[in-house]
N, C-alpha and C positions, 0 to 999 in steps of 0.2 A: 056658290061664289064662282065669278068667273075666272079665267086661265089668266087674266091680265090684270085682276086684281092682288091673286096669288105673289107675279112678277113683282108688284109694287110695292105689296109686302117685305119680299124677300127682299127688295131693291132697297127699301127704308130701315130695315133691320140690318143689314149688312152695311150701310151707309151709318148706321149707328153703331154697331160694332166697331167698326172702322179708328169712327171719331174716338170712342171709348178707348182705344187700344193707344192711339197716338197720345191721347191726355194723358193714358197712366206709362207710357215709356215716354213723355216727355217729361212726367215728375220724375220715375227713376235717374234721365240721366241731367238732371237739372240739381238731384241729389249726388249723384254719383261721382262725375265729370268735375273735375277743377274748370274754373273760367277761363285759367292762364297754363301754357303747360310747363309742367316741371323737368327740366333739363339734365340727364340723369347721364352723367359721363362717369364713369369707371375711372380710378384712378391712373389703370394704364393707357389708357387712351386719350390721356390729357400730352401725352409725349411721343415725339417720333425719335429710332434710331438713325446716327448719323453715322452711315458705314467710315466713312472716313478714320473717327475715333473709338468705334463700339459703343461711347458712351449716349443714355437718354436724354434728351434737351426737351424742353417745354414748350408745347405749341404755345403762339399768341393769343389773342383776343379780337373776334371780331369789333369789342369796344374801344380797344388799342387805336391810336392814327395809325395809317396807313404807311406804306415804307416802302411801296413799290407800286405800279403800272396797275397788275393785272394778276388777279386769281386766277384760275382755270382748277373746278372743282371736278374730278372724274369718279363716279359712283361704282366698284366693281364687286360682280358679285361671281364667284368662280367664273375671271374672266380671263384665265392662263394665255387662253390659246388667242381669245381676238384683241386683249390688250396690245400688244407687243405696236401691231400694225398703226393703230391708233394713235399708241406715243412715238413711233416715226414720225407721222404725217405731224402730229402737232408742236413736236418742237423742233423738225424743219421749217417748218411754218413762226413758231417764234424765233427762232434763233437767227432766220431769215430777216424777220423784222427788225431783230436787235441789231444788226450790221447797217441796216439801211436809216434807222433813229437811236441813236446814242442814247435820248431820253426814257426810249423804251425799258422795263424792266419786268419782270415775271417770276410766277413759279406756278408749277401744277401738283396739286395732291391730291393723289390717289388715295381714294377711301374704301380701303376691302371690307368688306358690307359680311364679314361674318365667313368669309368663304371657307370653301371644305378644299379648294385645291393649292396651287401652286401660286395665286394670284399674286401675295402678300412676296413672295423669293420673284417673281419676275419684276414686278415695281421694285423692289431695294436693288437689282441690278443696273436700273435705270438711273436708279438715284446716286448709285456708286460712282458711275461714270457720268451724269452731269452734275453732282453735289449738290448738299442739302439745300443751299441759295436759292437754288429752281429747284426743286422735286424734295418733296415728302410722303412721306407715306404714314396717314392713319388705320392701324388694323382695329377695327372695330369687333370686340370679344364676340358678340351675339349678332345676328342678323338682327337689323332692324325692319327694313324696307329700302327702297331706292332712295325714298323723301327724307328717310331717317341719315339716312349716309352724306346725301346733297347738305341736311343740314349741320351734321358736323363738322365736315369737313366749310360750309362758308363760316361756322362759328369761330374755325380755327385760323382762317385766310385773314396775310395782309395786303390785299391790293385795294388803291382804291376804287375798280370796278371789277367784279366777281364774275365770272363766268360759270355755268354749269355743262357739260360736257358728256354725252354718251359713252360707255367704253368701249361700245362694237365700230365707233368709226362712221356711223354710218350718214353724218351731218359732216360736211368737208371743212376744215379750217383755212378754206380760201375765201369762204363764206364768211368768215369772223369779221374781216373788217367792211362789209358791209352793216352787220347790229352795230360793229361800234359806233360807224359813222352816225348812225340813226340813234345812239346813245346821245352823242355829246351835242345831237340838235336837242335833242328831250333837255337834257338837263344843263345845255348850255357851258359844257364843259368842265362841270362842278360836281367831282364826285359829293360835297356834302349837300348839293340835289337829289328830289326823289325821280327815279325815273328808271324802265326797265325796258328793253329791247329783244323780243324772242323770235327765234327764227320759227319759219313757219313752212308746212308744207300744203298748205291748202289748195295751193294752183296745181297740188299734182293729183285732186283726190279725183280728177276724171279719168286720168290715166289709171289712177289707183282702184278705182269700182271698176275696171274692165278688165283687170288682172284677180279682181277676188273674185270669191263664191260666193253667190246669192245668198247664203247664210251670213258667210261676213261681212256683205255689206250690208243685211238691216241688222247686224248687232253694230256697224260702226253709225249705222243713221241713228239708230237706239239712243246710243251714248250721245253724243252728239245732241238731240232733241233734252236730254237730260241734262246735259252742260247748261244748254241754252236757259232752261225749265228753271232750273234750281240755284246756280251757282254763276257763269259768266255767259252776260249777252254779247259782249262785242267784241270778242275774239274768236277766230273761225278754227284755228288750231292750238289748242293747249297741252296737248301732248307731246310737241318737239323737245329732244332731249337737247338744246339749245339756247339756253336762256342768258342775258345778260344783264345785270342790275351795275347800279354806283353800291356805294358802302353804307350809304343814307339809310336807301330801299331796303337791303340786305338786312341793316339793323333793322325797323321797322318790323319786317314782313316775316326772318327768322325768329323773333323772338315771339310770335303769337301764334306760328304753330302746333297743329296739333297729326296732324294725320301723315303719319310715314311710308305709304304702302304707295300703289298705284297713282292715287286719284290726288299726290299731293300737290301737283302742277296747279292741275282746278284750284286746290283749297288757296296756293300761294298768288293766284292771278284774281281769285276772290276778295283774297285780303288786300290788295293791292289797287282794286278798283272800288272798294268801301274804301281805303283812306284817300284816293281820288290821285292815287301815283298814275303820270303819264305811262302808256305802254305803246308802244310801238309792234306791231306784226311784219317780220320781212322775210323775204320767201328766200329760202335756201335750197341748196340742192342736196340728196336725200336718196339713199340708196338702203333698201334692205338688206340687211346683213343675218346670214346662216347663224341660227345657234340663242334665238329672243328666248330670253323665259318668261315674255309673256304670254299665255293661252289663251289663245281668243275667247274661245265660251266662259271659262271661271274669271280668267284675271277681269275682263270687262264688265263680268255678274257683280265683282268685288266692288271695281270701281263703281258701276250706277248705284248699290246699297251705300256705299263711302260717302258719294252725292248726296242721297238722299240725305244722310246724317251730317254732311257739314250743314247743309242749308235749314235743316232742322235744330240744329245743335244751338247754332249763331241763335237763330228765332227767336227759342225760348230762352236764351241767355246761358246757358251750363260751356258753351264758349264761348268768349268774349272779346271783342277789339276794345286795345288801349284808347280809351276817346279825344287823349289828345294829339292821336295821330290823324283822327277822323275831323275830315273841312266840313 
């Protein structure tokens, strides 16, 4: 037999393995997997402290109407030392705004994502001194993920357009009212329209491949071809920790998912473009900041396998969009 028949063999046996493997982990998680995810909050984490009075008060409900402007949800995960700088800039930046629009209104909660340091004592200092009105804080018992944190903390937001927010700072909130802008053309000014607005840094990724290593720019081209592959065609960055929704979308797009780690940007800009929500990409300015826990090799290995399984998950049905959000 010859050397290139062998090849063809192996190529049709391993092509059949292949298939074989994905059929039976697609029964497993087709068995396995709820359709819908189940929302598992801890009793303590349904309530923030209000330094003010020591006593606990009850977060709201993202199903609640709205009662103010503007969420700003910040995800922190032992974020002591770059928080602080962060909620400078950002509620100079609002509080700025509130002098110059009386209509203006706001709050930002910080969501400690489980941390092991000091994050949870620096947000309640914050909170101290601009009161619970603006600033809350949910300590989340366990790590979840970033996606896990983003979406308590909007389950618990009453504005009615949500923000999501880095806690390294590293997306400027001079930047913010340009998404809005781009928001309230989406949705026409209606937060109970669907519509989302994410900053983006994709004009910088020439400058950005001339500052990395040849290794990390084909693991960022990697992902990237895998976004595109699997999960979202027509958004060039979905990774900015920048996003801004109405309360519509937020309802919609938090209550179906499922993936809390890394790769949940993808799964939320997924869900978002299957129920046919306007999205907006607008480029912001974007500075790296000392001290990511993201690692290039693992966290991006995590994210491409994550991909793989939302776009597989959705397929075979073991996750499921609500169809009557779907046009």
């Amino acid at each position: 037999m010859l050397v290139t028949e062998y090849v063809q063999l192996a190529l049709l046996f391993g092509s059949g393995f292949i298939f074989f493997l994905l059929i039976v982990t697609g029964i497993i998680l087709k068995i396995t997997t709820t359709p819908f995810p189940v929302i598992k909050r801890r009793k303590e984490e349904r309530y923030y402290r209000n330094p003010a009075t020591g006593e606990q008060e009850e977060f709201p409900s993202l199903q609640d109407e709205p009662t103010l402007e503007l969420s700003v949800i910040v995800p922190a995960f032992d974020e002591e030392k770059r928080l602080p700088k962060m909620l400078d800039e950002c509620f100079e930046y609002l509080e700025e705004r509130r002098k110059t629009d009386k209509a203006f209104s706001y709050e930002v909660i910080v969501v400690s994502d489980g941390s092991r340091d000091g994050t949870v004592d620096v947000a309640m200092k914050y909170c101290a001194k601009i009161g619970v009105d603006k600033m809350r804080v949910l300590a989340l018992v366990e790590n979840r993920g970033k996606g896990g944190a983003v979406r308590m903390g909007m389950l618990s937001a009453r504005g009615r357009n949500l923000l999501f927010a880095d806690a390294d700072g590293a997306t400027k909130f001079a930047d913010f009212g340009k998404v809005e802008v781009s928001l309230k053309k989406l949705s026409k000014g209606n937060h109970n329209q669907d519509a989302i607005s994410i900053g983006s840094r994709a004009h910088l990724e020439q400058e950005a491949t001339a500052q990395r290593t040849f290794f990390r720019t084909v693991l960022m081209h990697g992902f990237h071809f895998l976004v595109w592959t699997f999960a979202v065609k027509r958004i060039r960055d979905t990774q900015c920790g920048f996003k801004l929704l109405t309360r519509s979308a937020a309802r919609k797009v938090f209550a179906v998912m499922h993936v809390e780690r890394w790769a949940f940007d993808v799964e939320l800009l997924f869900i978002a473009q299957s129920y046919n929500i306007p999205i907006d990409e607008i480029a912001v300015n974007w500075t790296e900041i000392e001290g990511s826990k993201l690692t290039p090799f693992w966290s991006w290995l995590q994210m491409g396998r994550d991909l793989i399984f939302i776009w597989f998950r959705y397929a075979i049905g073991a996750w499921q969009l609500k169809r009557e959000h779907v046009n």
